[in-house]
C-alpha positions in Angstrom: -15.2 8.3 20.0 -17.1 10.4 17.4 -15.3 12.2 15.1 -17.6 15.1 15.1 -18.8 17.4 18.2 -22.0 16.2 19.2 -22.7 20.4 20.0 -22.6 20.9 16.6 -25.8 21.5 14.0 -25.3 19.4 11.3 -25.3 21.0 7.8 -28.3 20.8 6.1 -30.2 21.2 9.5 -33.3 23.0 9.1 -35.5 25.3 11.4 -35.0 24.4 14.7 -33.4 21.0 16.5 -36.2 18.7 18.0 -36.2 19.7 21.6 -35.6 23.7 21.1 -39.6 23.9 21.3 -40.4 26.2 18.9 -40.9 26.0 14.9 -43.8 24.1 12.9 -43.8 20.9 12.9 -42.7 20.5 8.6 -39.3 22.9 9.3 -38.0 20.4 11.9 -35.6 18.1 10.9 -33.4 16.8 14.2 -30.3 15.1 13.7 -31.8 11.6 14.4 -33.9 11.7 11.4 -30.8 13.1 9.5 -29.1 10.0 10.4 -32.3 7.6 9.9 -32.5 8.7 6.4 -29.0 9.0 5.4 -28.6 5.4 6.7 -31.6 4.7 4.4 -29.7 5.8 1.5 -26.4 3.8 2.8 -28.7 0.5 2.0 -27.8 1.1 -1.8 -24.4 2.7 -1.6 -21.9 3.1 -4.8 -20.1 -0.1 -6.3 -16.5 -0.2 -6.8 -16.1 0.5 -10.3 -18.7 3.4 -9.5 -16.0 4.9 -7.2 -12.9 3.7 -9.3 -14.8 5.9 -12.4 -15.1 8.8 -9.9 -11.0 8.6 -9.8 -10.6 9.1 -14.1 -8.1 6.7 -14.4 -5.5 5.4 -12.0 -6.2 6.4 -8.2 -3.3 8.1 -6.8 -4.6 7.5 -3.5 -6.7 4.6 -3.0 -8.2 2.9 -0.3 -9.5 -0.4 0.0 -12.2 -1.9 2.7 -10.5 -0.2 5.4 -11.7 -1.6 8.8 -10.3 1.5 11.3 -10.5 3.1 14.5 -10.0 4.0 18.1 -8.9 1.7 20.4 -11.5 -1.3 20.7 -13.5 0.8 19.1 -14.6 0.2 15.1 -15.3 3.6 13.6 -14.7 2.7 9.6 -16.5 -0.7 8.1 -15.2 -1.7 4.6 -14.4 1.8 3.5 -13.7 2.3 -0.2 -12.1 5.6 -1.6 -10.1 6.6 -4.5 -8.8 10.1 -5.7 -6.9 10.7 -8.9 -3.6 12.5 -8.9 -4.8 16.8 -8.6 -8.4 15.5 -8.2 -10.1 16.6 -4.7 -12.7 14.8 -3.0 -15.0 16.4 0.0 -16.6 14.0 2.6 -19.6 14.9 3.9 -22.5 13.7 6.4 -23.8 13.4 9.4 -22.2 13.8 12.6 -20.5 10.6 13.6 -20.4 9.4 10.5 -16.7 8.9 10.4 -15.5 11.7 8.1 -12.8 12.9 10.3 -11.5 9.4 11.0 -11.3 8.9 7.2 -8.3 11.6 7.3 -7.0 10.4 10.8 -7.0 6.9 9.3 -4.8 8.4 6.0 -2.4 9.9 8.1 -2.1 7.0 10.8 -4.1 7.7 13.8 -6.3 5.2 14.4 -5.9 1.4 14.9 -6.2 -0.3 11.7 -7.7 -4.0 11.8 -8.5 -4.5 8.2 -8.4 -2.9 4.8 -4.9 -1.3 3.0 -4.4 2.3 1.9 -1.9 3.1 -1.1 -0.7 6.4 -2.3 0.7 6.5 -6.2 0.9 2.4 -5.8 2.6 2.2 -2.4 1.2 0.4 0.2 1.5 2.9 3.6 -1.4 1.6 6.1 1.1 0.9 8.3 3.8 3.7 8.4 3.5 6.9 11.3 2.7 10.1 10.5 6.0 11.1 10.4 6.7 8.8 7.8 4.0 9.4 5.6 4.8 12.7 5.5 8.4 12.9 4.8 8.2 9.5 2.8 4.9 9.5 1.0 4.1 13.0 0.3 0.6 13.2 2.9 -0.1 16.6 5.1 -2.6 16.8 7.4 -4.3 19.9 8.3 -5.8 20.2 11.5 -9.0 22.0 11.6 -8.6 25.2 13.9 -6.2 26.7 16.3 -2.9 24.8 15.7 -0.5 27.3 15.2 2.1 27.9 18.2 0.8 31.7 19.5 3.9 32.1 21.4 6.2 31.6 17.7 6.5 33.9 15.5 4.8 33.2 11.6 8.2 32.9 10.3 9.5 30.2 13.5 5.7 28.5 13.0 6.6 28.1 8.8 10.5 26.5 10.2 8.3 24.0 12.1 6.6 22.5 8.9 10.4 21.3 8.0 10.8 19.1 11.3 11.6 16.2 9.6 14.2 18.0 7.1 17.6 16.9 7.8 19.1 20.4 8.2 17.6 23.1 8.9 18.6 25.6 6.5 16.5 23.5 4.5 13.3 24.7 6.4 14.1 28.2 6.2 14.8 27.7 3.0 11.5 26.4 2.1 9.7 29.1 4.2 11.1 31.7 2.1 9.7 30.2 -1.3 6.2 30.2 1.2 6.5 33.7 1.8 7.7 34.8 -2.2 4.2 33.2 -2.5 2.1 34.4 0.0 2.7 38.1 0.7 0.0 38.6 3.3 2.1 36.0 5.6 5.3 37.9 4.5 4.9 41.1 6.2 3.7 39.4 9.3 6.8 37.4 9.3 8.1 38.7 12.5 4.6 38.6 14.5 3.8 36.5 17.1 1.3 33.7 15.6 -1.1 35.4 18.2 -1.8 38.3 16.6 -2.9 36.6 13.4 -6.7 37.0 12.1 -8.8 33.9 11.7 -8.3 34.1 8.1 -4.2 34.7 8.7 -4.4 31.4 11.2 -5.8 29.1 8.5 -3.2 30.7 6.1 -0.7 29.7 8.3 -2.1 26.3 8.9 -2.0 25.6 5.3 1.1 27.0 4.4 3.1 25.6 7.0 1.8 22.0 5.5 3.6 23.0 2.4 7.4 23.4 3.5 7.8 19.6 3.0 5.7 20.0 -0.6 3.7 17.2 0.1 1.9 15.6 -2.8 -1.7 14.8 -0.5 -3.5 16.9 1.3 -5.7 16.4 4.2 -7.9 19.4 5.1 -9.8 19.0 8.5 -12.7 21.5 7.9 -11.1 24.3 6.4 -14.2 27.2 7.0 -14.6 26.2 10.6 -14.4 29.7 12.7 -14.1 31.7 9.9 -15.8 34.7 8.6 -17.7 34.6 5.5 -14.8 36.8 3.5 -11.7 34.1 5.0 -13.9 31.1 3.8 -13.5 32.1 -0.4 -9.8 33.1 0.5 -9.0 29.6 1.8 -11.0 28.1 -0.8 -9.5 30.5 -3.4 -5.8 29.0 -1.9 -7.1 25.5 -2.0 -8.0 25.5 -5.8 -4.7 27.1 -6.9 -2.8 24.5 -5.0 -4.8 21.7 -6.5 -5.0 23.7 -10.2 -1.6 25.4 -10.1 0.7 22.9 -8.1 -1.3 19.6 -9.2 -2.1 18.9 -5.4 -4.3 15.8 -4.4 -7.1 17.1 -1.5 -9.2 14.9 0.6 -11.2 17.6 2.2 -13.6 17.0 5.3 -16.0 19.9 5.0 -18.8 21.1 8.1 -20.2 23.5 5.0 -21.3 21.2 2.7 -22.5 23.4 -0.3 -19.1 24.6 -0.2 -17.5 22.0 0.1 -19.0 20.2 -2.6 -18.8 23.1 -4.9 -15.2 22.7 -4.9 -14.4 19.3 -5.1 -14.0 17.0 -8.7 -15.8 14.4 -6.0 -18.3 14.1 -3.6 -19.1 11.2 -0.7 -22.0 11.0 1.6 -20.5 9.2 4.1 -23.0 7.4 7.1 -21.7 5.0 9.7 -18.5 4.3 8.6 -19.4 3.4 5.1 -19.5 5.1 1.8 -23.6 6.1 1.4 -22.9 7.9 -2.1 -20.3 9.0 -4.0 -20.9 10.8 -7.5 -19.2 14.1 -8.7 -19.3 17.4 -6.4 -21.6 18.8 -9.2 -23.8 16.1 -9.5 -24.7 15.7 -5.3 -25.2 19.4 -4.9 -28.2 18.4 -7.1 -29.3 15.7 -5.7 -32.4 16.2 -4.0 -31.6 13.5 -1.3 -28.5 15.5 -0.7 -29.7 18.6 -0.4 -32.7 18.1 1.9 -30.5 16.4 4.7 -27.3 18.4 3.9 -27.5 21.5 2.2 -30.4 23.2 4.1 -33.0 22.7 1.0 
């Protein structure tokens, strides 16, 4: 099972796929040799302490050589990760690489055969999703088109409180949602249908705050969107991690962006950790941006 959609051109991708049969030859860069070369660079990946310096201080959430994935089958070899508390950290690389799984892993949806993961000291490989969320303070955000149509915004924001013990408490929590977010305010009584793209992702996102969860996990946050949603999104991402001190693990199909707005970066290939280095530094790496940022 790949995480990624094999349809999908791979960021950084230039001219045209081998096989379209058109472009000169030195514009071509298929997604074989995108993978060849990234798995070059995974020979010499980051230490330990290269990824524990990455974290400034005490991880928050860490993760240590997690073996993980899908039935029999081994998606995640040895995996090393660790974010600071408000730090974010944007995966990226090439499809297949395991990116996705990283967050599915987090939030306990794969099989995991080896490794621990630990949130503020805690160890949690083994809870459910439900109970990481209510217990441990980790919301996952699926990437596109999870909304219920048929709901309203207001009855979609009462389902982020499922797991609250009364529901008053929900509502309760989706008012302080809307005091925040205006936009999703005067939709309140809309069917989720009638949402924009931009309005969906909102949504998404917001509805992932009515527990005020500590981690978030953010499945591709520009995917479908139009240029002007994208820097909202992002815009409502930084003020969470700046202005509410929330931890992101961010899985990004738009690597420039994604990079540009995360403390840290990793290049993950086949399951393991090529590079890691801050989201600064990797948009200038020339490695970097020849296989994933189109340059």
């Amino acid at each position: 099972m790949s995480d990624d959609p094999p349809e999908q051109r791979p960021p950084g991708t230039r001219g045209r796929l081998r096989g379209d049969g058109a472009g000169s030859v030195d514009t071509v860069i298929s997604v074989d040799d995108v993978t060849r070369e990234a798995e070059r660079l995974a020979a010499e990946g980051p230490s330990r302490d290269e990824i524990a310096a990455l974290a400034a201080g005490t991880p928050f959430l860490y993760i240590d050589g997690l073996v993980a994935g899908y039935g029999k089958m081994e998606i995640l070899h040895q995996l090393d990760l660790q974010v600071g508390k408000g730090q974010s950290l944007c995966l990226i690389g090439p499809n297949g690489a395991g990116k996705s799984t990283v967050l599915h892993s987090i939030y306990g949806f794969t099989n995991i055969t080896g490794g621990t993961i630990s949130v503020d000291g805690r160890d949690i490989t083994r809870l459910g999703p439900n109970a990481k969320l209510r217990d441990a303070g980790v919301a996952y955000i699926l990437q596109d088109n999870s909304v219920f149509p048929d709901m309203t915004v207001e009855e979609n924001l009462w389902m982020g409180g499922y797991l609250m013990d009364q529901p008053a408490k929900a509502k309760q929590a989706a008012e302080q949602v809307f005091d925040r977010y205006t936009r999703l305010a005067e939709r309140r009584h809309q069917l989720a249908r009638v949402l924009s793209g931009g309005e969906r992702r909102l949504l998404e996102i917001s509805r992932a705050l009515v527990m005020n969860p500590e981690i978030l996990l953010v499945d591709e946050p520009s995917i479908g969107l139009e240029p002007r949603y994208i820097d909202m999104v992002f815009e409502i991402l930084h003020d969470l991690q700046h202005v509410d001190g929330k931890t992101i693990v961010m899985v990004e199909q738009n690597a420039k962006k994604g990079l540009e707005f995360s403390d840290i970066g990793y290049v993950l290939v086949s399951g393991q950790v090529a590079m890691a280095g801050k989201g600064s530094e990797l948009l200038e790496n020339p490695d970097v941006g020849r296989l994933f940022l189109g340059g």
